[in-house]
C-alpha positions in Angstrom: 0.0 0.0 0.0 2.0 3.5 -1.1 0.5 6.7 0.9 2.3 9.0 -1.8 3.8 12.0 -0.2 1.8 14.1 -3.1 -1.0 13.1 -1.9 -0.6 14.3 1.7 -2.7 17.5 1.1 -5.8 15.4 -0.2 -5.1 13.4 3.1 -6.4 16.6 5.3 -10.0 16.8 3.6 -11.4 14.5 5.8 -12.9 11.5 4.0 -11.2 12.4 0.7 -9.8 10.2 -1.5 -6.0 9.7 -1.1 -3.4 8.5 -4.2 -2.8 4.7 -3.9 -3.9 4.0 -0.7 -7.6 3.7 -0.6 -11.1 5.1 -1.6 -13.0 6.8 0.9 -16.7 7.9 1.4 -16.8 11.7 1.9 -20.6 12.0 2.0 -20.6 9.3 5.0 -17.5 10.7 6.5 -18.9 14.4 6.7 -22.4 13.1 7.9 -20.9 11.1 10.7 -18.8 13.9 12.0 -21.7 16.1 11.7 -23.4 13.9 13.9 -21.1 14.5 16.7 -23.3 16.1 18.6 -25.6 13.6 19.0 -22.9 12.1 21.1 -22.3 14.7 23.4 -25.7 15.5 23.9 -26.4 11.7 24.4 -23.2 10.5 26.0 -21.3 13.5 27.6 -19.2 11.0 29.7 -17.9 8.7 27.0 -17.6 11.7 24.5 -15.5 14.3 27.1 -13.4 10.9 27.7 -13.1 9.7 24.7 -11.0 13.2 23.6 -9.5 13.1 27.1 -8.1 9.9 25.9 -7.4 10.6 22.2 -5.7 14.2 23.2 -3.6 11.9 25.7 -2.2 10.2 22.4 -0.9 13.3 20.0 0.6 14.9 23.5 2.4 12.3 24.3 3.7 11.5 20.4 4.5 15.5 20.6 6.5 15.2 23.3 8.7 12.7 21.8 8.7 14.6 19.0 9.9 17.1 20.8 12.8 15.0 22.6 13.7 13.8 19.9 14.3 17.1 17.8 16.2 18.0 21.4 18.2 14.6 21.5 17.0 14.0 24.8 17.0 10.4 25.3 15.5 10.2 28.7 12.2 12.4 27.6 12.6 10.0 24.6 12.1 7.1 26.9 9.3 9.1 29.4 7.1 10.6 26.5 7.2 6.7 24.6 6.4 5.4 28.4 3.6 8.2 28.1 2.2 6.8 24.9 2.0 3.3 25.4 0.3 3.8 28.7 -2.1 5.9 26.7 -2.6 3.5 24.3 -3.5 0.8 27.6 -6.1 2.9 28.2 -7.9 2.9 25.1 -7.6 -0.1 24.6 -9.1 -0.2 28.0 -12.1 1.9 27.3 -12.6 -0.1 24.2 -12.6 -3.7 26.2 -14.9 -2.3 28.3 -17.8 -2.2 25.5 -16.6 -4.7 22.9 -14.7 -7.3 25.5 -11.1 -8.5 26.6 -10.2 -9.2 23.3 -11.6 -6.6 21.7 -9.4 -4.6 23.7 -6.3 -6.6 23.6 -7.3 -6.5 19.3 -7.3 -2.4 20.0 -3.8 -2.4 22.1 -1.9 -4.4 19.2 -3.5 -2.2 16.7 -1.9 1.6 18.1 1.0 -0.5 18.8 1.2 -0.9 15.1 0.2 3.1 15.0 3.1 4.1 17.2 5.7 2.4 15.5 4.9 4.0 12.5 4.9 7.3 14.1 8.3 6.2 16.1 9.6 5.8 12.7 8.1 8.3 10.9 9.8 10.8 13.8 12.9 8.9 13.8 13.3 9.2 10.0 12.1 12.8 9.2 14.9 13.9 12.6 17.4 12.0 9.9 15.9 13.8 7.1 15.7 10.2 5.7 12.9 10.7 2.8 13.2 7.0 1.8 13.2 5.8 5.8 9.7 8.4 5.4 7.9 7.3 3.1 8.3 3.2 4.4 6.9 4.6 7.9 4.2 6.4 6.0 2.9 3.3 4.1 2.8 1.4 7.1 0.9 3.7 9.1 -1.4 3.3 5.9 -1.5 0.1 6.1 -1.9 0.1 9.7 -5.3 2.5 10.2 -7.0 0.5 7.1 -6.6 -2.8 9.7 -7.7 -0.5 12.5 -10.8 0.8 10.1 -11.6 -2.5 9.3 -11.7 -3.7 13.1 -13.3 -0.9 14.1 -16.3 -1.3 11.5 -16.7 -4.8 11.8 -17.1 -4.2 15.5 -20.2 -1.9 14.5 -21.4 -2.1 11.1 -24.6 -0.1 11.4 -22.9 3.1 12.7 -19.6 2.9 11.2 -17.5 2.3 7.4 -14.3 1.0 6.6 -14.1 4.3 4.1 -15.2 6.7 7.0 -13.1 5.5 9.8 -10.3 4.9 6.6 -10.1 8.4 5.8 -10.1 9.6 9.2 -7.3 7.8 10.1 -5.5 8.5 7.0 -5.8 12.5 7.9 -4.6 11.7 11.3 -1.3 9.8 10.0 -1.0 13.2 7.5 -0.8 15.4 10.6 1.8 13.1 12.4 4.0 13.9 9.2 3.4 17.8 9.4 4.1 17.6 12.4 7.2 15.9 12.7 8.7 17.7 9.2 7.9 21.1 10.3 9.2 20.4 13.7 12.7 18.9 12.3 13.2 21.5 9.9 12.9 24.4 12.8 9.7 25.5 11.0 8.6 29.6 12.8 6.7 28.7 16.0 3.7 29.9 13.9 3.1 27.5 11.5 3.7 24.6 13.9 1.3 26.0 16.3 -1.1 26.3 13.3 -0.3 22.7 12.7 -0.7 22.2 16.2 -4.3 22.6 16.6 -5.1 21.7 13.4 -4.1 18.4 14.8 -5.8 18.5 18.0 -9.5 19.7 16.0 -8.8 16.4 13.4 -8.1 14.2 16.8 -11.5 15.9 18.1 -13.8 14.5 15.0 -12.2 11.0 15.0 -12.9 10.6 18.8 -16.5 12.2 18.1 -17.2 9.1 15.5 -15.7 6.7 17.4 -18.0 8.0 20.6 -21.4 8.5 18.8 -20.6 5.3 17.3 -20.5 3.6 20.4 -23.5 5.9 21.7 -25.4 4.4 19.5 -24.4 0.9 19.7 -24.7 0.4 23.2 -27.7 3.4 24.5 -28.0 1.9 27.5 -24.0 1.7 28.5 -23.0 5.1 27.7 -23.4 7.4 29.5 
């Protein structure tokens, strides 16, 4: 599976369709983010948790990021101690709708997700396009299996294409992120980037919480 570097830019339009990697389903894609507030209105806990947790995950890659552009190997090792823990409880919160194995499904799956982003940081701090673009069509690789769990876990409420595309736009801002930070981009443009990210994490945790809303009305809370 190639995510071509060209197509990065196509990547950010949620739900659009992105070079060699996979079609999407913009219409679906929009419609569930517009339903969103459903979620909150319906589920306040699970939705104010499930961004808690989400948030948890692009801090915690930022800060090693950030190490890492600093070579400081032991906020290296703290911010990737950060990550995995986040990436427990997810998998956590997950388990606790779908099952153990569910869960334990979830926990491989980001660990798949944050070796691509370890790489993908790792490689753009070595200004290693080829080391890059391997990272990147893993991470591609990586959120359609995580898509495809996620939809066969709840068919009526979510797509392969509309969780797909999501995650697709989330690996794009990982790579922003990390090449803007490397190259000493102005502290503008990465805070732009910056909370760009954080909105994008937003709308994925919304789906994944009026999703599970929906699924289970009489769970979430």
């Amino acid at each position: 599976m190639k995510f071509s570097l060209v197509a990065l830019a196509a990547v950010m339009a949620l739900g659009a369709a992105v070079t060699g990697c996979a079609a999407t389903e913009p219409a679906r894609t929009h419609a569930a983010m517009a339903s969103s507030a459903a979620a909150a209105t319906t589920a306040p806990k699970l939705h104010a948790a499930m961004r808690g947790l989400w948030h948890g995950h692009i801090v915690a890659t930022r800060d090693y990021a950030l190490a890492v552009h600093a070579g400081n190997a032991a906020a290296e090792q703290k911010a990737e101690a950060a990550v995995i823990d986040n990436a427990k409880q997810i998998a956590h919160a997950v388990g606790g709708f779908y099952g153990a194995s569910a869960g334990d499904a979830t926990l491989k799956a980001l660990g798949g997700h944050w070796a691509g982003v370890k790489a993908l940081t790792l490689a753009a701090k070595a200004h290693d396009a080829a080391a890059e673009q391997k990272a990147m069509d893993e991470l591609a690789a990586n959120a359609t299996a995580i898509a495809q769990f996620f939809a066969g876990a709840n068919p009526q409420n979510w797509t392969v294409g509309q969780l797909q595309g999501a995650l697709l736009m989330h690996v794009g801002d990982h790579k922003q992120q990390v090449d803007a930070m490397m190259a000493n981009a102005p502290a503008a443009q990465q805070a732009e980037l910056w909370a760009g990210m954080e909105h994008h994490m937003n709308m994925i945790a919304d789906v994944l919480s009026d999703g599970i809303a929906k699924q289970f009305p009489d769970k979430a809370s």
